[in-house]
Legacy VTK file of the C-alpha trace (Angstrom):
# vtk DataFile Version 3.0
C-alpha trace
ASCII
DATASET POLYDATA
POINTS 86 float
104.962 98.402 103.252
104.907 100.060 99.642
103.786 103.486 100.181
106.656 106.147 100.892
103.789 107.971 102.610
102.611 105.785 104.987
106.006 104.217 106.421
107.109 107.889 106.724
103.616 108.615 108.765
104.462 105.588 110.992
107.914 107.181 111.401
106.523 110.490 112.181
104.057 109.179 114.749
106.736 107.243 116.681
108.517 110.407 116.609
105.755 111.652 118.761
104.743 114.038 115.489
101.489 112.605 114.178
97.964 112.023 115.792
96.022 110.750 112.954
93.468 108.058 114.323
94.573 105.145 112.037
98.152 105.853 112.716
97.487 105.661 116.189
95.779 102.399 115.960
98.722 100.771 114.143
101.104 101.943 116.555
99.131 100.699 119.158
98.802 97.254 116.883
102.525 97.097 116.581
103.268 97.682 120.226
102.359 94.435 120.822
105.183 93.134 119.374
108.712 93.368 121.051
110.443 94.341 117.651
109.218 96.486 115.106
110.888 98.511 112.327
108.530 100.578 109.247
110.502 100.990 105.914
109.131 101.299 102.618
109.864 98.362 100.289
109.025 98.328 96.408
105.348 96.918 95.751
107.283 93.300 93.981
108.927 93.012 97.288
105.110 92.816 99.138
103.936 89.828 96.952
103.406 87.457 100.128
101.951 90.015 102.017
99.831 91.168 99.593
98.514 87.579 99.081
97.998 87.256 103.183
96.197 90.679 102.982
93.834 89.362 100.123
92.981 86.090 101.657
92.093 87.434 104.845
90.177 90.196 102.811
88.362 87.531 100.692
87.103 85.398 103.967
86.060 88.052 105.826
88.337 87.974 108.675
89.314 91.055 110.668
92.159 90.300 112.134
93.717 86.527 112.121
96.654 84.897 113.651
98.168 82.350 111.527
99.814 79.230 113.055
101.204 78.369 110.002
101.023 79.917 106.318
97.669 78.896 104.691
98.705 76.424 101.888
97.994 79.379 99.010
100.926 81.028 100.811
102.949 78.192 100.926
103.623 77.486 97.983
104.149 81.270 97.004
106.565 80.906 99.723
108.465 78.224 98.051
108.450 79.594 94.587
110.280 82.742 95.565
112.766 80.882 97.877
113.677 79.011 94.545
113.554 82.852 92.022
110.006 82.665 90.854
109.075 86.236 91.180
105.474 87.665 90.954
LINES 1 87
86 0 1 2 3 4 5 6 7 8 9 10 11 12 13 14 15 16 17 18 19 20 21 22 23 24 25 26 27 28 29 30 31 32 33 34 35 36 37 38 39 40 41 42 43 44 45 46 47 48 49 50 51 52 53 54 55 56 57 58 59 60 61 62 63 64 65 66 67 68 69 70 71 72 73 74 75 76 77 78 79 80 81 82 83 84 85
């Protein structure tokens, strides 16, 4: 994620420190999953997640589980593998 805030209210809550509602919900989200680590990363490293968050935002979808990357994210994908930054 790109805000310093947020990762460090993740951090907090699984620290047992935080009871904020939509904290709670990722945490319960993310406990799902078997392996989960929050860190902050710089907005240019989000590009690809920023483009999944915008597609699902644009079609309406609440929550999706991918199979495999739509084909806009694909080729983003294989332009950064090969240095094209965005």
């Amino acid at each position: 994620m790109d805000s310093v805030e947020s990762a460090s209210m993740l951090q907090r809550y699984k620290d047992g420190k935080s009871v904020l509602s939509l904290v709670s919900y990722i945490v319960k989200l993310v406990g799902c999953f078997e392996h989960v680590r929050f860190q902050h990363t710089l907005r240019c490293g989000n590009a690809i997640v920023d483009a999944m968050a915008k597609l699902v935002y644009i079609n309406g979808l609440v929550c999706h589980h991918f199979l495999a990357p739509p084909t806009e994210i694909a080729r983003q994908v294989e332009l950064e593998l090969v240095g094209v930054s965005f």
